[in-house]
N, C-alpha and C positions, 0 to 999 in steps of 0.2 A: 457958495452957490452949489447946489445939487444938479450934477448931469445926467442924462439917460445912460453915461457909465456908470454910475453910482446905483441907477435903479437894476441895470443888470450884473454887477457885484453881489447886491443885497439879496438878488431872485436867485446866484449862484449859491452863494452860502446858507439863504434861509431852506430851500431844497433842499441842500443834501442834508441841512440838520434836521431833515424828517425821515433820514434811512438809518436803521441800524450800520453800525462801524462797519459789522462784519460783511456786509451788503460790497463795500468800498466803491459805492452809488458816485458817480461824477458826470457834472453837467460842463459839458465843454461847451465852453463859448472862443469867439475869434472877435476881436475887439476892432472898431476901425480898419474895417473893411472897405473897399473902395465899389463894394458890389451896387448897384443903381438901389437894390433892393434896401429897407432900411433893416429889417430881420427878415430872415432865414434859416430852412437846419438846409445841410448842407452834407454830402459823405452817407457814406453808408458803416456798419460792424464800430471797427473801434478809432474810425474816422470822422466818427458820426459825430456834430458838432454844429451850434448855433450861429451865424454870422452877423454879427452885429454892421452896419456903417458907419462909417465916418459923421458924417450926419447927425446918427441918429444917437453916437455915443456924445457928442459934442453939447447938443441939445441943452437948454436950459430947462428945467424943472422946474417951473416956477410957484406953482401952488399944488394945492391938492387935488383939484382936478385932474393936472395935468400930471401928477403924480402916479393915476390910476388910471389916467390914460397909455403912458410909458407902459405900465401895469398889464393892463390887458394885452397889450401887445405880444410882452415880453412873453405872458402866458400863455397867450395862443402856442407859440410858439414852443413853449418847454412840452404840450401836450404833443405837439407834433414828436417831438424829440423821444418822450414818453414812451412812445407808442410804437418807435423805429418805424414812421409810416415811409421811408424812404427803401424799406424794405418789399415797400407793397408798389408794381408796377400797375396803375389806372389798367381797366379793361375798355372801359367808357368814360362818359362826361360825368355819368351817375355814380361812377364811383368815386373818382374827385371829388363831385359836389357832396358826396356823402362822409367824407374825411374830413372837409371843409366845416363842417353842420357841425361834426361830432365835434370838431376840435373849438370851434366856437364856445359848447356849450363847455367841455372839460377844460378847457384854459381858463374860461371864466372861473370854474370852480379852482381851478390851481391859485390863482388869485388870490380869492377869497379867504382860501387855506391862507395864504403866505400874509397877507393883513392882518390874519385872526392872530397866528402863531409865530409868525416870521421875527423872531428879534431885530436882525435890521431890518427889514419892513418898519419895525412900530419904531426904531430910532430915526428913522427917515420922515416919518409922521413928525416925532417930535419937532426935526429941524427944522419944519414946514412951520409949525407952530400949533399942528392939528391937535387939538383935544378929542378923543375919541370919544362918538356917539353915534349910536348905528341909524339913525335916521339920517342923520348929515353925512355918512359913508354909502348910504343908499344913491341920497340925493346927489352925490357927488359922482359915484358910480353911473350914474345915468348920464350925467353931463357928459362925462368920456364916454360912454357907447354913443351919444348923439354927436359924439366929436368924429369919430368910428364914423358914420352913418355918413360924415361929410365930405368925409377924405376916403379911406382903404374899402371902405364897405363900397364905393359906386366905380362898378366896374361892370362890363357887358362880356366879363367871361363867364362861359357857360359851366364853367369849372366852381364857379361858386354859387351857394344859394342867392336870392335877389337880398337885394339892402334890408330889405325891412325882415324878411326873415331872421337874416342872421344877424339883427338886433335883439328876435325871442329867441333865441340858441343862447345870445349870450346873457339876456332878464333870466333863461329857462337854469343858468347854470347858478345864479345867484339864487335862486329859489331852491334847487336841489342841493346847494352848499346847508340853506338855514333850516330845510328836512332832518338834513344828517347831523347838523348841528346840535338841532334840539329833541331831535330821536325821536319825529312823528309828522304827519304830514298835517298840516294845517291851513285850510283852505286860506281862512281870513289873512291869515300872518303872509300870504303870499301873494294876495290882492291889494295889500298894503302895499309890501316892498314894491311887486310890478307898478303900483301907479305913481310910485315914488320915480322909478324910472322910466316909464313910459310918458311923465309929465314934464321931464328935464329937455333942457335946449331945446333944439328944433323937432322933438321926436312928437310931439302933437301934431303937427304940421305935416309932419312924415307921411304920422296914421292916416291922416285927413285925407293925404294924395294919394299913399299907394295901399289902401287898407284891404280893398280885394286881390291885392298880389299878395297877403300876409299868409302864406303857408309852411308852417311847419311841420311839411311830410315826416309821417312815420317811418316810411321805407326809408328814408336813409341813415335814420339810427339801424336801423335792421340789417341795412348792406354793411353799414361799418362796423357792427357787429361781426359781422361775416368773415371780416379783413380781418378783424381783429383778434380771431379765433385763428385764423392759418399766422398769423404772427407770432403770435403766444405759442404756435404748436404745443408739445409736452410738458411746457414749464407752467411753473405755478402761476405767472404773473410776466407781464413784457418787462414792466421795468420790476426786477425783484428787489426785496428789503424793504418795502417803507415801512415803519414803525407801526406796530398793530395799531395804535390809537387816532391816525393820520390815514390809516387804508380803506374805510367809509370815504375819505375826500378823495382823493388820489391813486387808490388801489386801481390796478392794470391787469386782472384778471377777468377773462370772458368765457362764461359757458350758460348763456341764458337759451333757451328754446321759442320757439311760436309758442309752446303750451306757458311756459312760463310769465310769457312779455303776457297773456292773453289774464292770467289770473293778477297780473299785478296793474293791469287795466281796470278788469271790474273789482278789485280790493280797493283802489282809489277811487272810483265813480259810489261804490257804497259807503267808504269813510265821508265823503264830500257831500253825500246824503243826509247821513250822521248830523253833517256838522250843518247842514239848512241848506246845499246846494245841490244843484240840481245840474250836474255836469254831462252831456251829451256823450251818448257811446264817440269816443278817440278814433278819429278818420284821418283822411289828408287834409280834411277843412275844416276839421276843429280841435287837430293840438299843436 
């Protein structure tokens, strides 16, 4: 039987095997915990550390759904970890919720990373009995974000985005994984994958009911940009070492500008021209 400890062994070890040695990168975890919470980071500097519960390590894993449900979870959470956002004291709700957003979208991509490349990741596949095939990993991935959507996603704190949003943080981070994947941006291949998980479980249903509360503001990649810059201060990177070939997924360096985010808007509104679409200038009500 595979547990939700097995999935965070696998998340510990496949991590750090994407830091150079020299790095000596360590994701601390605290296993069985009695916290109400099922994950957490927890500590600040070299206290800083993930808490797992009792709970949530005990868990059964039973298929592959619930495989990349563990999954997501675990990764929200190494992104927080990532990032030392424990280092960042909230000014507002806006900046929570803007921590929240970022860390949806870059845990999903830490995920992704760890599916693609993770050795235990893919020996955990195996036990499952999974044969890899990226459409069935799509479809399956959505199933867990609509499982998300029904449990940790519905909450009336003001600290996080609304449910349906930070379902597209976390579709937005599977998309920006298979950009970098395949080293271009490709409308169609991303209208696919989204409707691969925008069509799983309950997430039609979702759209249906809350489809005018669907905002994925721009200002809060911009505010956690913002964070994310006074964290990094002088260093190259929050978390340094990952391996150059894993730093496209997971690199933790920030120094993007207004001018910059503004040309890498209209560089994708004209690639997505290119390619036959016809993509509306990027506001709060349409990315």
């Amino acid at each position: 039987m595979i547990t939700g400890k097995d999935v965070v062994l696998a998340s510990q070890k496949d991590l750090e095997s994407l830091f150079i040695p020299e790095a000596n990168f360590e994701l601390k975890i605290e296993l069985d915990s009695s916290s109400r919470h099922h994950a957490s980071v927890v500590g600040t500097g070299k206290n800083l550390r993930i808490r797992f519960s009792k709970d949530f390590c005990s868990a059964e894993v039973a298929d592959i759904d619930a495989f990349h449900f563990f999954a997501l979870i675990i990764g929200h959470e190494i992104a927080h970890y990532m990032h030392a956002h424990n280092e960042h004291n909230d000014q507002t709700e806006f900046d929570s919720k803007s921590i929240e957003a970022f860390t949806d979208f870059f845990g999903t991509r830490v995920m992704m990373t760890l599916i693609t490349y993770g050795q235990n990741y893919i020996g955990l596949y195996e036990k499952l009995g999974f044969k890899f095939h990226s459409g069935k990993v799509l479809d399956s991935i959505g199933t867990a974000i609509a499982k998300l959507s029904d449990s940790l996603f519905k909450t009336d704190s003001k600290n996080y985005p609304n449910c349906i949003s930070r379902v597209g943080f976390c579709a937005a981070g599977v998309t920006s994984f298979l950009d970098k994947k395949f080293g271009n941006i490709n409308i169609q291949r991303s209208m696919d994958a989204l409707t691969r998980i925008y069509t799983a479980g309950n997430l039609p249903q979702l759209f249906k009911l809350q489809s005018d509360e669907f905002d994925m503001d721009p200002d809060l990649i911009v505010r956690s940009d913002e964070v994310h810059k006074v964290i990094q201060g002088i260093k190259l990177s929050i978390s340094q070492g990952v391996k150059p070939q894993y730093f496209k997924y997971i690199g933790t360096s920030y120094h993007s500008t207004e001018q910059s985010r503004e040309v890498y808007i209209e560089t994708l509104i004209s690639l997505a021209k290119g390619q036959g679409f016809d993509l509306p200038k990027l506001t709060k009500k349409t990315i």
